[in-house]
N, CA, C and O atoms as a GROMACS GRO file, in nm:
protein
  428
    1UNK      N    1  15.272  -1.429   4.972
    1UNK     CA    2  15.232  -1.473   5.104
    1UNK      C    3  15.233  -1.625   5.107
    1UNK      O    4  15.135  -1.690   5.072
    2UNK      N    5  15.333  -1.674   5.143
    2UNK     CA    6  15.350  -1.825   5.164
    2UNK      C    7  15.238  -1.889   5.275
    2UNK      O    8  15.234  -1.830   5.383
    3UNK      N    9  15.166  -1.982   5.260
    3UNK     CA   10  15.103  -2.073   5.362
    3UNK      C   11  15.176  -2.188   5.401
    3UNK      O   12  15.210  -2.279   5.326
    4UNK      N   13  15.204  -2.175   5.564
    4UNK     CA   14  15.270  -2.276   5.693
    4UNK      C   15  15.182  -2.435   5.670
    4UNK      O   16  15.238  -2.544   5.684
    5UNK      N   17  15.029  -2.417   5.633
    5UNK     CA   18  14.974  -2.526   5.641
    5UNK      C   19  15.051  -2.643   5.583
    5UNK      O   20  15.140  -2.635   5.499
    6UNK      N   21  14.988  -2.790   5.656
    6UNK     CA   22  15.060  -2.889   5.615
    6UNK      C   23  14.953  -2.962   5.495
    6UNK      O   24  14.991  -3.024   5.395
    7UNK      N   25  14.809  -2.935   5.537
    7UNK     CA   26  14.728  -3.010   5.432
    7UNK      C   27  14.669  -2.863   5.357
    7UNK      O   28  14.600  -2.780   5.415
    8UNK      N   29  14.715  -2.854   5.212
    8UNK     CA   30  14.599  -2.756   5.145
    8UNK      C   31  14.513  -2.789   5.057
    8UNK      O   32  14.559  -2.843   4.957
    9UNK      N   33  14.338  -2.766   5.067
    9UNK     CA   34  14.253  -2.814   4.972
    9UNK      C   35  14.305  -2.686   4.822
    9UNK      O   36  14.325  -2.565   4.812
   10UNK      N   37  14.307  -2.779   4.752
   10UNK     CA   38  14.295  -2.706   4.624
   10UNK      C   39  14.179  -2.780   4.571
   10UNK      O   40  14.156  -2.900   4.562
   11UNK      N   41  14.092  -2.641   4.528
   11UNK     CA   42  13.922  -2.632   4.466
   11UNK      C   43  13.976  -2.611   4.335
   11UNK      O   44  14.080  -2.558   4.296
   12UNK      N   45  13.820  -2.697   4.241
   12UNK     CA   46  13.860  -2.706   4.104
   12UNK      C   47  13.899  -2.556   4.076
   12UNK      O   48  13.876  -2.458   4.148
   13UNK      N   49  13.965  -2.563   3.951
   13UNK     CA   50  13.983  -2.451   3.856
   13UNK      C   51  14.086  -2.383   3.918
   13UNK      O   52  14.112  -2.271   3.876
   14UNK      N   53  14.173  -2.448   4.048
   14UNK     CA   54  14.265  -2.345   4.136
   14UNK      C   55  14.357  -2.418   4.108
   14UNK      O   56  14.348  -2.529   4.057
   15UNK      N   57  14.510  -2.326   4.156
   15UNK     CA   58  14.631  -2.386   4.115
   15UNK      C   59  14.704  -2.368   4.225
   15UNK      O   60  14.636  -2.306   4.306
   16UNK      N   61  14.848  -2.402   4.279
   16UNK     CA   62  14.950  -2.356   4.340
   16UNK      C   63  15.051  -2.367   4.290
   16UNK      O   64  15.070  -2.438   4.191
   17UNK      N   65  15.177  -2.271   4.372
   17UNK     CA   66  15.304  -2.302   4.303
   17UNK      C   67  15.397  -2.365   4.452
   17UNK      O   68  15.419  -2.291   4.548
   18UNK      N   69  15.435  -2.484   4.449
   18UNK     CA   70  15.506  -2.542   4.592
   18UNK      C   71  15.656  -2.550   4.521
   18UNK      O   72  15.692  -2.588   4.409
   19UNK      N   73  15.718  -2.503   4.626
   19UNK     CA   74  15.869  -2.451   4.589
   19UNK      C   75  15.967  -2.557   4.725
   19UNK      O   76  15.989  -2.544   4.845
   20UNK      N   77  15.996  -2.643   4.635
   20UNK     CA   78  16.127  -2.757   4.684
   20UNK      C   79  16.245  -2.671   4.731
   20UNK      O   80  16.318  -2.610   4.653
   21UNK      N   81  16.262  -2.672   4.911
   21UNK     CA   82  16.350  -2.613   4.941
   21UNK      C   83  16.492  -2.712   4.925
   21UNK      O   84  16.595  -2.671   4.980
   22UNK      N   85  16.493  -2.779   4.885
   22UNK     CA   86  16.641  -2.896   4.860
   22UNK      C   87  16.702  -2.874   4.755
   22UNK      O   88  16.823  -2.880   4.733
   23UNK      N   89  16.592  -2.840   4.668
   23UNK     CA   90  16.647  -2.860   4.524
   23UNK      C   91  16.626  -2.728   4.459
   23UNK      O   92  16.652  -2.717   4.340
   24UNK      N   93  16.567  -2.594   4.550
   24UNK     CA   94  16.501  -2.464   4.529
   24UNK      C   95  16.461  -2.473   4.356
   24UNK      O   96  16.512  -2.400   4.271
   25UNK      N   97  16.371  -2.564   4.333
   25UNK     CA   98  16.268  -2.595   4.205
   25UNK      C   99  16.143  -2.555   4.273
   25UNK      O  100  16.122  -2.577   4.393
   26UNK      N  101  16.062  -2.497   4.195
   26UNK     CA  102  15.896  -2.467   4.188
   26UNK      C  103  15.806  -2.539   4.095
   26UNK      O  104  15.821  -2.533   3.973
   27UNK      N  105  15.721  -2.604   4.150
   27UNK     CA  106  15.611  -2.648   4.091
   27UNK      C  107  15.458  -2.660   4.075
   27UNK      O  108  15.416  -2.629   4.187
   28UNK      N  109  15.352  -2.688   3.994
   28UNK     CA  110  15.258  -2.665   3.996
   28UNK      C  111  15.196  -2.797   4.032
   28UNK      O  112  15.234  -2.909   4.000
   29UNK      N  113  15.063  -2.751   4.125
   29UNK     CA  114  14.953  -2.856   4.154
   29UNK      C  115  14.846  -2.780   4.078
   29UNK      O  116  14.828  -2.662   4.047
   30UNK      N  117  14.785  -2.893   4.063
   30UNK     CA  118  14.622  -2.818   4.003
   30UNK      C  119  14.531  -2.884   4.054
   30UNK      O  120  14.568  -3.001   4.064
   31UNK      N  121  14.412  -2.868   4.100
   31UNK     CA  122  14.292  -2.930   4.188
   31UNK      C  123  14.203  -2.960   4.075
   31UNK      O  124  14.215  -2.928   3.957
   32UNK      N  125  14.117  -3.024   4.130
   32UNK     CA  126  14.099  -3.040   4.246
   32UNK      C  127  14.165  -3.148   4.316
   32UNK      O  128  14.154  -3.263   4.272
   33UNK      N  129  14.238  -3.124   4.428
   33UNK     CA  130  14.313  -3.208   4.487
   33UNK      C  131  14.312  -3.156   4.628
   33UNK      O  132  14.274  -3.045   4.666
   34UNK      N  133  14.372  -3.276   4.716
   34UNK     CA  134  14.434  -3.239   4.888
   34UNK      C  135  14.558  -3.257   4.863
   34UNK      O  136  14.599  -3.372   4.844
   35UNK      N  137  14.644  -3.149   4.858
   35UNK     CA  138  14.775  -3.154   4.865
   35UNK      C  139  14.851  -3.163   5.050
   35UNK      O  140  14.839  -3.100   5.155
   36UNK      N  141  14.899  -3.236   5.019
   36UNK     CA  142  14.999  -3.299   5.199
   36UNK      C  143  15.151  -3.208   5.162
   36UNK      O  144  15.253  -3.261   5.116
   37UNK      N  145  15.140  -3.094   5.187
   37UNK     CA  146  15.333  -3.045   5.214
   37UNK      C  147  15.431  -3.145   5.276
   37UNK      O  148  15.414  -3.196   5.387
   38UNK      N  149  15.503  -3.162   5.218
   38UNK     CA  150  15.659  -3.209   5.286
   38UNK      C  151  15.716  -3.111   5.344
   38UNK      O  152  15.696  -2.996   5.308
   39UNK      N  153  15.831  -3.157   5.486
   39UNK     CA  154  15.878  -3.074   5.562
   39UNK      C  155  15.963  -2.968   5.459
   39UNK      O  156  15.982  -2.852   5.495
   40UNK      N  157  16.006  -3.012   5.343
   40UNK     CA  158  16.106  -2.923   5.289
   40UNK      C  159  16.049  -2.862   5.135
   40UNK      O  160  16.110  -2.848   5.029
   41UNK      N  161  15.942  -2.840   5.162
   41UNK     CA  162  15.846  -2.734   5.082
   41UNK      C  163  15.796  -2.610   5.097
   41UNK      O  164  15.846  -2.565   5.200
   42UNK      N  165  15.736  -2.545   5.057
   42UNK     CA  166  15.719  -2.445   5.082
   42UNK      C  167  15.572  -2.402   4.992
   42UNK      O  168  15.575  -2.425   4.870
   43UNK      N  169  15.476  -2.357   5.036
   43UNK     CA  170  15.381  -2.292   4.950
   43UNK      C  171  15.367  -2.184   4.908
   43UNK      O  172  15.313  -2.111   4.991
   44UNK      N  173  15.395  -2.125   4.793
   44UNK     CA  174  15.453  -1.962   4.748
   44UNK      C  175  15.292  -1.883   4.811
   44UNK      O  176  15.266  -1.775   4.863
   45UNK      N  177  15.208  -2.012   4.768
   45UNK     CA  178  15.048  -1.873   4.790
   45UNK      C  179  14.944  -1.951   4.814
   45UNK      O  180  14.955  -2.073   4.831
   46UNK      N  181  14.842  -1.894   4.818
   46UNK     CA  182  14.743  -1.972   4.867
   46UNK      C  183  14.638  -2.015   4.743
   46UNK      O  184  14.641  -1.918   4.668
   47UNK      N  185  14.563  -2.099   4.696
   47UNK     CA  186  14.543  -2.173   4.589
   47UNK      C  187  14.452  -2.050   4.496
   47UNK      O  188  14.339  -2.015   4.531
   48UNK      N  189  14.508  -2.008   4.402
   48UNK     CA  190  14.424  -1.904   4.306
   48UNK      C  191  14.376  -1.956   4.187
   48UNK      O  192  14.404  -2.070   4.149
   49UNK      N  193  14.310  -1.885   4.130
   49UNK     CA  194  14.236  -1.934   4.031
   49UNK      C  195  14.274  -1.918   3.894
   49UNK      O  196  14.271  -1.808   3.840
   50UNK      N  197  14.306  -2.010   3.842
   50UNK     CA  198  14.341  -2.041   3.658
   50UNK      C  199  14.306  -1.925   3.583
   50UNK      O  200  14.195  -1.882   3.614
   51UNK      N  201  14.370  -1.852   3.486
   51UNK     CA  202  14.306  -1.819   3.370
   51UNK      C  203  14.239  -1.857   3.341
   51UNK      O  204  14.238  -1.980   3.353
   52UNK      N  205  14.114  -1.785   3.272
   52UNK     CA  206  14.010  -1.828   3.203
   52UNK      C  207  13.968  -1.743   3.081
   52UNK      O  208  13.900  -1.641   3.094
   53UNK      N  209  14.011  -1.790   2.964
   53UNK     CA  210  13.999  -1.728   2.862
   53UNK      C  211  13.875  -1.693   2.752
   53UNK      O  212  13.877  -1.717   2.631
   54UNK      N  213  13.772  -1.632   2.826
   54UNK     CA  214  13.577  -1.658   2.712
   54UNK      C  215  13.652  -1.674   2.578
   54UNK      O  216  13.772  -1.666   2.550
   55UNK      N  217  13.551  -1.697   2.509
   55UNK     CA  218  13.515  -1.672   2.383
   55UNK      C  219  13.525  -1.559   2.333
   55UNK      O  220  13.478  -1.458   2.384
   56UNK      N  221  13.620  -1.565   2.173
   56UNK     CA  222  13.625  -1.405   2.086
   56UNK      C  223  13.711  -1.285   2.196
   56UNK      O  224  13.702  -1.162   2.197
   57UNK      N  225  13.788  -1.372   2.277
   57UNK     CA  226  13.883  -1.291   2.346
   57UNK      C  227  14.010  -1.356   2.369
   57UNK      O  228  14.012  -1.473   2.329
   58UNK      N  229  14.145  -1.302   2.437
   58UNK     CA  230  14.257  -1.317   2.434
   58UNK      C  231  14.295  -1.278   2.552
   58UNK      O  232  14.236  -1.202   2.629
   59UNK      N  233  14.428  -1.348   2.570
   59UNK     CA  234  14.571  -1.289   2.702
   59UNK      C  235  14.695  -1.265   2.645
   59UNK      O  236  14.666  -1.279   2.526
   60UNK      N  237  14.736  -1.256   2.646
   60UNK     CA  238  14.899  -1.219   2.682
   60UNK      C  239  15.004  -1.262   2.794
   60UNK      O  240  15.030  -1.195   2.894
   61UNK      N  241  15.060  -1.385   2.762
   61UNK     CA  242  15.162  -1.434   2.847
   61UNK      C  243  15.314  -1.407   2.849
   61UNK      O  244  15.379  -1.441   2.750
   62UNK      N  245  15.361  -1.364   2.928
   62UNK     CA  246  15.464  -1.325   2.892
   62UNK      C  247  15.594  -1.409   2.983
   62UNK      O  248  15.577  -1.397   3.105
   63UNK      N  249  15.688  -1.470   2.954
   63UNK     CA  250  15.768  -1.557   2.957
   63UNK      C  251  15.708  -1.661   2.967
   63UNK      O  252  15.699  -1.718   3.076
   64UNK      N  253  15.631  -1.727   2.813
   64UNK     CA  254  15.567  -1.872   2.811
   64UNK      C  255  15.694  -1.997   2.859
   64UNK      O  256  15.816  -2.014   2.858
   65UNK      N  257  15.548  -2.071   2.905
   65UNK     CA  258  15.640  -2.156   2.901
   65UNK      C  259  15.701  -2.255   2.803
   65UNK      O  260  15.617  -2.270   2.714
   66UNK      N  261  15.814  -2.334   2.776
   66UNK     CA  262  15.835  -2.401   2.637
   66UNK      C  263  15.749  -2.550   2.605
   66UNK      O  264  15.707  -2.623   2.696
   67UNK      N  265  15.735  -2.572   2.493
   67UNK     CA  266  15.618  -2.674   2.452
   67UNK      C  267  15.706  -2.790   2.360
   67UNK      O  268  15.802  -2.754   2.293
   68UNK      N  269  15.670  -2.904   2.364
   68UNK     CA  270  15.727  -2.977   2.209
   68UNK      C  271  15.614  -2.975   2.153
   68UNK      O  272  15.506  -2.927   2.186
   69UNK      N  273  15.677  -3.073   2.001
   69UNK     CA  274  15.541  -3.117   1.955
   69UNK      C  275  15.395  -3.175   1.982
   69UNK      O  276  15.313  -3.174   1.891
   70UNK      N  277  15.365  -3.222   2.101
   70UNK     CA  278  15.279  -3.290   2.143
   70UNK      C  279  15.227  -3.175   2.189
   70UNK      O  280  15.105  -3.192   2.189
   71UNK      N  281  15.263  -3.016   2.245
   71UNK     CA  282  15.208  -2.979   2.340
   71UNK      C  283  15.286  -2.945   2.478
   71UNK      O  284  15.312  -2.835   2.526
   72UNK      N  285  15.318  -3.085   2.531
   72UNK     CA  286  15.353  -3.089   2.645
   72UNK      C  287  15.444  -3.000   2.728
   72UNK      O  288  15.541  -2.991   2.652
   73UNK      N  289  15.470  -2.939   2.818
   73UNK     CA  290  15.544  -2.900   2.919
   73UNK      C  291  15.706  -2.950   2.922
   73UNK      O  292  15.737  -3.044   2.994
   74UNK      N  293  15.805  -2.882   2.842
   74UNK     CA  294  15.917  -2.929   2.866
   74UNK      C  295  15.989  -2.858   3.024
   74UNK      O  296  15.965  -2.752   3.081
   75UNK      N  297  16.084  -2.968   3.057
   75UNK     CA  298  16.145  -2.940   3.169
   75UNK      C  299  16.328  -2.948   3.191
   75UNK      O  300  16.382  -3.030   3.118
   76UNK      N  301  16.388  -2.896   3.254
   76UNK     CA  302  16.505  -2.910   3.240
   76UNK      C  303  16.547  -3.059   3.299
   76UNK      O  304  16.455  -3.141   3.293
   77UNK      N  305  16.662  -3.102   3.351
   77UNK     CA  306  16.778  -3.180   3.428
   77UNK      C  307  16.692  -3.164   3.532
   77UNK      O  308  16.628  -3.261   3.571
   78UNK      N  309  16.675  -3.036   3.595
   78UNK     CA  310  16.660  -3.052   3.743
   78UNK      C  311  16.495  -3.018   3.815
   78UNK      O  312  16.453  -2.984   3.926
   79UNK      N  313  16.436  -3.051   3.684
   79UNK     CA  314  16.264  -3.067   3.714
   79UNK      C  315  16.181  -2.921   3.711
   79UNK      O  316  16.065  -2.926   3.752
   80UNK      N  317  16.236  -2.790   3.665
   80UNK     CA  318  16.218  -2.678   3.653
   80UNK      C  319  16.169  -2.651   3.517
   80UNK      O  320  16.236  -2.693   3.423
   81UNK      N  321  16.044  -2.575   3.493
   81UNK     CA  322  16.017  -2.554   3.378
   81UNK      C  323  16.091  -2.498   3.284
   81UNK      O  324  16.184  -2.439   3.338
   82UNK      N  325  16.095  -2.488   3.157
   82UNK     CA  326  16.195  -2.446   3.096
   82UNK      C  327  16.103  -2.294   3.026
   82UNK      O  328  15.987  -2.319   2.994
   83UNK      N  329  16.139  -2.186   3.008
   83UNK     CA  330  16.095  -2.079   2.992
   83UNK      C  331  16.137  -2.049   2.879
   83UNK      O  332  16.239  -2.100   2.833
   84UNK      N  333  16.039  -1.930   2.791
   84UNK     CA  334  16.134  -1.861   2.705
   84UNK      C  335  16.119  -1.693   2.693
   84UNK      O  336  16.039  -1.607   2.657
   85UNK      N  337  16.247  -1.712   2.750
   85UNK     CA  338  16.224  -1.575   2.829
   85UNK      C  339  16.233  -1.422   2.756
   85UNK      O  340  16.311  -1.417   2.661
   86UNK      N  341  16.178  -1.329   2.781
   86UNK     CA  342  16.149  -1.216   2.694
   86UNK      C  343  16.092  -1.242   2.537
   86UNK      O  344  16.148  -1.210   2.432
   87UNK      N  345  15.965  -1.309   2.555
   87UNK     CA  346  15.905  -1.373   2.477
   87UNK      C  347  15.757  -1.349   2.572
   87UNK      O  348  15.725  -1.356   2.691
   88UNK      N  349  15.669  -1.306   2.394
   88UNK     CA  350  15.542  -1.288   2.460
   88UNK      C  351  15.465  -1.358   2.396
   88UNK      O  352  15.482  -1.354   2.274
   89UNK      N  353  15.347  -1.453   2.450
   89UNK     CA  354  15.268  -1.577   2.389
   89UNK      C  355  15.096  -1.504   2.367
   89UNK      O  356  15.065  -1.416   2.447
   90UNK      N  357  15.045  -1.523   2.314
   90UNK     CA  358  14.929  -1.468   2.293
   90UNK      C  359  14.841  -1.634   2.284
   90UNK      O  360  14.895  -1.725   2.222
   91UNK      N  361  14.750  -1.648   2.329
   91UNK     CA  362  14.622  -1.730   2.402
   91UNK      C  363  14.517  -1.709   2.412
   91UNK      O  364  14.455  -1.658   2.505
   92UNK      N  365  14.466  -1.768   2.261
   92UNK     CA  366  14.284  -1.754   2.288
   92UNK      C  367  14.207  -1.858   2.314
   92UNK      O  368  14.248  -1.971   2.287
   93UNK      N  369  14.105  -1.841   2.362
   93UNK     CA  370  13.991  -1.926   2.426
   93UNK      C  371  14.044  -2.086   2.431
   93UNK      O  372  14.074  -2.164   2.340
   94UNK      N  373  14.043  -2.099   2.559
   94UNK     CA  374  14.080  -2.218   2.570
   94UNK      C  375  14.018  -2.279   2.716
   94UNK      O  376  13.944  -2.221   2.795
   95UNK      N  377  14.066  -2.392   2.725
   95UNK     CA  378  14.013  -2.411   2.884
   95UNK      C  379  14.101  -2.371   2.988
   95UNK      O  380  14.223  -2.371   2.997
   96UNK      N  381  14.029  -2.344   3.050
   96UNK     CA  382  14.140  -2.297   3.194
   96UNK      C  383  14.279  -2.367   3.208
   96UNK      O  384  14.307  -2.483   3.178
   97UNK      N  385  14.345  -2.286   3.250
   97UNK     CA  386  14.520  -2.306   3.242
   97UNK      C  387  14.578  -2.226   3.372
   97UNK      O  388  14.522  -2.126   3.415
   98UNK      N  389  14.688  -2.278   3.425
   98UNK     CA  390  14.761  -2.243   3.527
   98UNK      C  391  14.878  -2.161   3.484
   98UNK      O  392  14.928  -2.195   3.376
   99UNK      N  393  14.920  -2.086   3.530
   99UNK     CA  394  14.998  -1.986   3.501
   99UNK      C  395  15.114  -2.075   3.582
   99UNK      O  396  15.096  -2.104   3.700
  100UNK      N  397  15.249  -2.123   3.500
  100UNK     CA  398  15.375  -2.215   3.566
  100UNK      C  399  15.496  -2.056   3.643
  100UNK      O  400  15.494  -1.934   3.625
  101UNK      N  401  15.564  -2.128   3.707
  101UNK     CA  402  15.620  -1.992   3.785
  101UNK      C  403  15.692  -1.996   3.660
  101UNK      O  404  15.709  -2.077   3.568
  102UNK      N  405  15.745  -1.823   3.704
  102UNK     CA  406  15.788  -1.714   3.582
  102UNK      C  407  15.721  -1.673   3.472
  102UNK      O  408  15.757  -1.595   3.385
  103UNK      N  409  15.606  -1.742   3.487
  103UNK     CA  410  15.492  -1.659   3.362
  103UNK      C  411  15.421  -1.586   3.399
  103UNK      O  412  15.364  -1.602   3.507
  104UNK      N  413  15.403  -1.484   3.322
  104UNK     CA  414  15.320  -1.370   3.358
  104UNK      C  415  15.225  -1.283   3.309
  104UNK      O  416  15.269  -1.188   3.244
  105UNK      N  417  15.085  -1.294   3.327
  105UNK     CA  418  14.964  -1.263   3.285
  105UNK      C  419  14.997  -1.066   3.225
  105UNK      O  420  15.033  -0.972   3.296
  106UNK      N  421  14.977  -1.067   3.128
  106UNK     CA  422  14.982  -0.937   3.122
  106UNK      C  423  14.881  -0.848   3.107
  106UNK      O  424  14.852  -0.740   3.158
  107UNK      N  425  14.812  -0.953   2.988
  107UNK     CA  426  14.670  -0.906   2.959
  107UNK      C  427  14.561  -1.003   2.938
  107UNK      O  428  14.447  -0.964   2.914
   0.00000   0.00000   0.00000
């Protein structure tokens, strides 16, 4: 369910995925923030809430996304996360995290 709005509050611990109709790339905001849409955006959904992983428990991600050494979020040429796909990541207790498009919560 995409949202038309032009200003969306994103509340802590919430995420979105805004999808660049020019360049049809998807990306993540994370709040807390006021996000301002551009005419050639698109909002896949309306701002949901992070994983949250307690203590002495686990998830299951499935098409993680790819990491270097630091950690960080690698990305392609054209600003799109880079995936690794049919690949399942397992994730314990940590601080809240945004699920990047094409990943998928399993457990």
């Amino acid at each position: 369910m995409a949202t038309e709005e032009f200003i969306i509050r994103i509340p802590p611990y919430h995420y979105i995925h805004v999808l660049d109709q020019n360049s049809n790339v998807s990306h993540v905001e994370v709040g807390p923030k006021t996000y301002i849409r551009q005419d050639n955006e698109r909002v896949l959904f309306a701002p949901m809430r992070m994983v949250t992983v307690p203590p002495r428990h686990y998830c299951t991600v499935a098409n993680p996304v790819s990491r270097d050494a630091q950690g960080l979020v690698l990305f392609d040429v054209t600003g799109q996360v880079r995936l690794r796909h049919a690949d399942l990541e397992i994730r314990l207790a940590q601080d809240p995290f945004p699920l990047y498009p094409g990943e998928v919560l399993e457990k």
